[in-house]
N, C-alpha and C positions, 0 to 999 in steps of 0.2 A: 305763621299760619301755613300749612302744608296743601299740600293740591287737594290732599283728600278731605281737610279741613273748609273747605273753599264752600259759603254758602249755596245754595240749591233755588236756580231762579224756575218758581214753579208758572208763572203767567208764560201764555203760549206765544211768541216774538209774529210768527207768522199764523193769523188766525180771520179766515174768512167771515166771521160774524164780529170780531172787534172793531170797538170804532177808535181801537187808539189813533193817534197822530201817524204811528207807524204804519199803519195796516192804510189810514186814507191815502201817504205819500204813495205806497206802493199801489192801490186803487189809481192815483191819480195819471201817477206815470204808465202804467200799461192799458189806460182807459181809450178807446178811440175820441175821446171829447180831446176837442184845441188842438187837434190833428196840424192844423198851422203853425202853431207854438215847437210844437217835437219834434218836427220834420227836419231833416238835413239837405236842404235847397241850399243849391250854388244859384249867383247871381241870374246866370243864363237860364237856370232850370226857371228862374222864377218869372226870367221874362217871358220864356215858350208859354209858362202855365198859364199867365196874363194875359196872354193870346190866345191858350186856348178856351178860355172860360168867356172872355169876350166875345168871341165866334157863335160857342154856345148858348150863347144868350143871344145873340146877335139873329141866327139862323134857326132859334130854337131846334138844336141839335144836342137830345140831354144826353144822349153815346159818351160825346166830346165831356163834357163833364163826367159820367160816370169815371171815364178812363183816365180823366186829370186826377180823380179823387182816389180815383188805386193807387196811381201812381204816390201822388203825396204817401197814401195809408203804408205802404212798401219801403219808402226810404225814411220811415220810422227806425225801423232795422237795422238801416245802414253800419256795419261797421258793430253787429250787435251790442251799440253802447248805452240801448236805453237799457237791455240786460244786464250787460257789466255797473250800471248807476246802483240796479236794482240790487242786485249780488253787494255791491261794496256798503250802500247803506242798510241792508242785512246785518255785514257784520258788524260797521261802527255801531249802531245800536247793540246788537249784539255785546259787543266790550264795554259799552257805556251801562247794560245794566249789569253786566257783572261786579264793574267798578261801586257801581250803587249798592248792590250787596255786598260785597265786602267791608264799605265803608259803611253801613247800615251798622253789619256784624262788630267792628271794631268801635264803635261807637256804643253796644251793650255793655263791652269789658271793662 
């Protein structure tokens, strides 16, 4: 089978109305939900924010919290590895249906 032989994947990979499994993974990862779960907290970071969310509740001072919750939403970012996740399971999907087509195709013959 040659390159230009190579079946023609017509479903759209990236598509903001699909509900494939693909398109929820990447909904789910760039979502602000479970903002705790995705954040890149060092041990210290986690004990300041302990503190400060404590205080905030403590002194009803909702500042101190808004500013804890940036801060988490910001070192999402960190190191832009939730983009590099999103990029790389792009493409293994990506090669995973290629491979599907293909083997779809060799399976007619």
């Amino acid at each position: 089978m040659t390159k230009e032989e190579l079946p023609v994947i017509n479903d759209d990979l990236i598509s903001l109305t699909s509900d494939s499994d693909f398109s929820k993974a990447l909904k789910e990862l760039n979502s602000d939900d479970n903002l705790m779960k995705k954040t890149d907290l060092t041990a210290k970071d986690i004990g300041k924010l302990t503190i400060i969310y404590s205080m905030s509740k403590k002194y009803d001072i909702p500042l101190l919290k808004q500013l804890a919750d940036t801060f988490i939403s910001l070192r999402v970012s960190k190191d832009r590895k939730g983009r590099t996740e999103s990029v790389s399971m792009t493409q293994q999907i990506g090669v995973f249906k290629r491979l599907e087509a293909v083997e779809s195709e060799l399976k007619k013959k």
